[in-house]
N, C-alpha and C positions, 0 to 999 in steps of 0.2 A: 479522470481516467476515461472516461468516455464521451466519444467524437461529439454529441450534443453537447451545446453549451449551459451553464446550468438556469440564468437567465431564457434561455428559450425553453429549458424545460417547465419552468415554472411561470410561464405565462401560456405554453399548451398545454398545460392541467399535468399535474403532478399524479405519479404513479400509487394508488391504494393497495395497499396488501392485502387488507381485512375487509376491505372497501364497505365502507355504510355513508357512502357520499363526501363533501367535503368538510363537514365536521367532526373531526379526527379529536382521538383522544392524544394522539401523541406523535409527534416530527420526528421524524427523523433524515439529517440529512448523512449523506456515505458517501465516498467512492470506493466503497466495493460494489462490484458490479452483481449480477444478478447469480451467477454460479454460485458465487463465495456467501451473500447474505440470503438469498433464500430459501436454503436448508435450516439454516438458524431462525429465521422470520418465522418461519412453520411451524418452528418445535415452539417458539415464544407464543403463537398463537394458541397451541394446544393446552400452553401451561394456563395464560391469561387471555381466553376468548370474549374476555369482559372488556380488552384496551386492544381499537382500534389502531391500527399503524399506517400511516403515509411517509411514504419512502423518496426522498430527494438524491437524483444522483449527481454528483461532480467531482471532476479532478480534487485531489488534496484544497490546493491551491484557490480554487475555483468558489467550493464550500467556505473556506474562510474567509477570503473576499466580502462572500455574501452574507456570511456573519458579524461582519465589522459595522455592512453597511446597514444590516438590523439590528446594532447593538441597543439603538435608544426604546426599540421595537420590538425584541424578538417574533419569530415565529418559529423557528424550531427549536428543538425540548432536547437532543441530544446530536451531537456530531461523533458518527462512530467511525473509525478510520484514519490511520495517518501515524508517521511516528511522533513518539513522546516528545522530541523535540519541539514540532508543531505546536505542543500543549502546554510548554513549557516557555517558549517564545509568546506567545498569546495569551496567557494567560488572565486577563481582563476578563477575554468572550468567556471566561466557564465558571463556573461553583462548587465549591469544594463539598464531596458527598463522601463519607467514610460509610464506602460497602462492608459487607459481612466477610465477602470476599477475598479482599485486599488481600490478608493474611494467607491467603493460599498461593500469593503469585510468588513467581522468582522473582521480580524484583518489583518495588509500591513506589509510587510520590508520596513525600512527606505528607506534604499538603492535601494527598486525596485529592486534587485536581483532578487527573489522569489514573484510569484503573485498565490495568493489563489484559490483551486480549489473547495476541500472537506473537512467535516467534519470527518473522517471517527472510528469508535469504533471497539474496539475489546471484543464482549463479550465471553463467554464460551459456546463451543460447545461439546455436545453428542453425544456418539453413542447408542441408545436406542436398539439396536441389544444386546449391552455389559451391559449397566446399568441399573438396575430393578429404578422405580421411584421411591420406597425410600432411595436410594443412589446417587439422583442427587444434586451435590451442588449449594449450594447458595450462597457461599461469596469464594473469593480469596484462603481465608486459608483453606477450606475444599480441596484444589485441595492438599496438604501438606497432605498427607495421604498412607501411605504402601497396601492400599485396590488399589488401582488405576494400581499396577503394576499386582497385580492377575484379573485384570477385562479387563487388554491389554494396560495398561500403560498412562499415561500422555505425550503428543508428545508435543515438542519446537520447531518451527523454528528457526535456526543457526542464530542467529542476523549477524553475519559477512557476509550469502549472503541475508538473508530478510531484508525489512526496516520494514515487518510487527514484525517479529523478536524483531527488536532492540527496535522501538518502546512499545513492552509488556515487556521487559525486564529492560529500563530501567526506565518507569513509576511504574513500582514495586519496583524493589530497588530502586529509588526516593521514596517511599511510606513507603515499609516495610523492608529495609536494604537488603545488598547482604546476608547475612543472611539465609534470608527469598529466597531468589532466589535459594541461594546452597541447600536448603531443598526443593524446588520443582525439581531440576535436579537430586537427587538420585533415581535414578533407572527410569527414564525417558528416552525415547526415542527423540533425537537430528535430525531434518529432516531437509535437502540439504535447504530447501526453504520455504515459508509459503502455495502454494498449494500444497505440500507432504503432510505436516501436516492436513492443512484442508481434504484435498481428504482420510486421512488413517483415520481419525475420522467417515468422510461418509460412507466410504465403510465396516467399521467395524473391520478394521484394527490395530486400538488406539479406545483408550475407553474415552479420554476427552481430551481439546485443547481448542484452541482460535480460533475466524474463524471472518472477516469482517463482519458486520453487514451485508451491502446488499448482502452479497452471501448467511449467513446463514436466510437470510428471506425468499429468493428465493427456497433455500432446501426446509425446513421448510413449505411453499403453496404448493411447489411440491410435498408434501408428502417423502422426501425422510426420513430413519429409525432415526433424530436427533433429540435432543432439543436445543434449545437456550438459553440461562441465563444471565442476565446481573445480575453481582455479586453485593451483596448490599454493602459491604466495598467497592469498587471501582473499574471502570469501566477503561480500559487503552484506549488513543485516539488520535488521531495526527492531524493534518490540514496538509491535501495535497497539493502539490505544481508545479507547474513547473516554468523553465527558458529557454532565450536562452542561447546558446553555445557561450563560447567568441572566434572569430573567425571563428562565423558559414558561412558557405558561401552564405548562404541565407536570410539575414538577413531581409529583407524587406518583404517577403513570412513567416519568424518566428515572427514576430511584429503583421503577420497581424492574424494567428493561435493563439499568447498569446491572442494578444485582443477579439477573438472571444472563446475561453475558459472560457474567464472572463464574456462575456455578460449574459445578463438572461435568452434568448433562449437557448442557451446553457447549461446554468445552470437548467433548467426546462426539458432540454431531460435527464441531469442526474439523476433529481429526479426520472422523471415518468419512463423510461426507466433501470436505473441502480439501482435504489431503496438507492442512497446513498442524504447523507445531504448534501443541498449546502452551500457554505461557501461565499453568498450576505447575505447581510441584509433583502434583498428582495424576495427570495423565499424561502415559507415554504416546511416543513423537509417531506419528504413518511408519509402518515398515518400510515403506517404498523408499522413503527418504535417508540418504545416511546419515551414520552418528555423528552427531555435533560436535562431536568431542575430539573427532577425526580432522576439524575443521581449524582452518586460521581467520577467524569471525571479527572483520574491522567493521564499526560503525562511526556513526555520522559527528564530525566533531567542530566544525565550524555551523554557526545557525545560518538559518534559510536566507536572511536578506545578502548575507557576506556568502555564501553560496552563487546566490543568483549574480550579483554584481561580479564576483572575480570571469564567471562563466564569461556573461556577458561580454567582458573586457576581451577575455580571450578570442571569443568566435568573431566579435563583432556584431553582435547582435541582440 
């Protein structure tokens, strides 16, 4: 999810949180970026100022990559971010840890693989720089429209390096047939990763797109030029997740980070602080946000490789 590659971040020296040099008690690698995990990295510091953190960042896609190609090796100790599907396709890279937690989420993996973070939605984002308001849509299918490309295009994050990507792509063709997907990619603009897209929507760059709920609520109070929509045929939405590393070398320092991910302190600096849904039973959703309940919430139903391949087929690329 972010413009650096994760290969170049990790050969010009990887970002410390805790920093006591580079012998870390514990990896982490994310693509959550710095808004979303730093409020949480704080409060896990405060709880455990005895476990050091190093924080690796990359796309979904990016992260597992560079987890395949440490599998014989590891070095990181947990990968947090990404939907369960990721965790659930992959399942080699992780080891099953049975939190205390678990039992608190709406929904567990049998397996304890994958232990539940966020709720998180992807509505429709504007760039009101580009779109007069009575050209903003309200449903899925108005984005299927040749006006979009003279107003600065419809932007896609590349599901093969987004997980935000894969997940809106393939909750739609789940929904509306690939179809329906190859008629939103003509003449659409294809972006490296999902903060391209969001950021070319912001800046006025793209004229509509999909943007994470908490970041575009954030815009949106900031006054920055956008509107938000949550489409009335169906909203696209995943449950975020993280795992340890099988083979992580820290393993007792990563059991101790899922578990406190999973608590409700934790869970409650994401609401108030990151403005996303938590995924306990226990704490309620940001007021800012509407009720779920109001919502028609399709998620992701083809996995990532048949994902990326039909894309591909489609755009040509």
């Amino acid at each position: 999810m972010m413009k650096k590659s994760l290969g170049a971040v990790l050969f010009a020296g990887v970002a410390l949180v805790a920093g006591h040099g580079m012998a870390a008690d514990l990896v982490v690698y994310t693509s959550h970026g710095e808004t979303t995990s730093g409020p949480v990295l704080d409060a896990f510091k405060k709880v455990r100022p005895d476990i050091t953190v190093t924080v690796v960042r990359g796309g979904t896609g990016e992260v597992v990559e560079r987890l395949r190609a440490e599998s014989k090796n590891p070095t990181a100790d947990v990968l947090w971010g990404g939907p369960t599907q990721t965790f659930d396709e992959n399942g080699s890279l992780f080891q099953a840890y049975e939190s205390k937690t678990d039992g608190d989420m709406i929904t567990v993996d049998p397996n304890h693989i994958w232990h539940p973070y966020t709720v998180l939605l992807q509505p429709i984002i504007v760039s009101t720089k580009r779109v007069k308001a009575g050209d903003l849509p309200k449903t899925q299918a108005d984005l299927v429209s040749d006006k979009w490309k003279g107003l600065g295009s419809l932007i896609i994050p590349d599901p093969a390096k987004s997980g935000t990507g894969y997940t809106i792509l393939s909750a739609l063709a789940g929904q509306m047939g690939w179809e329906f997907v190859g008629n939103l990619a003509k003449g659409a603009r294809i972006a490296p990763g999902s903060d391209d897209a969001f950021n070319a929507v912001r800046d006025g760059e793209a004229a509509v797109g999909w943007i994470n709920e908490d970041l575009g609520a954030k815009w949106k109070a900031g006054g920055l030029p956008i509107d938000v929509i949550y489409p009335t045929d169906a909203v696209t939405g995943q449950v975020d997740a993280q795992a340890i590393v099988a083979g992580a070398p820290h393993v007792d320092e990563a059991k101790a980070f899922i578990d406190f991910l999973g608590s409700k302190g934790s869970h409650e600096v994401v609401r108030d602080a990151t403005v996303r849904r938590s995924a306990r039973n226990d704490v309620t959703p940001p007021s800012v946000l509407p009720d779920i309940g109001s919502l028609n919430i399709i998620s992701p139903v083809d996995p990532k490789q048949v994902v990326v391949a039909r894309f591909q087929e489609l755009t040509g690329k």
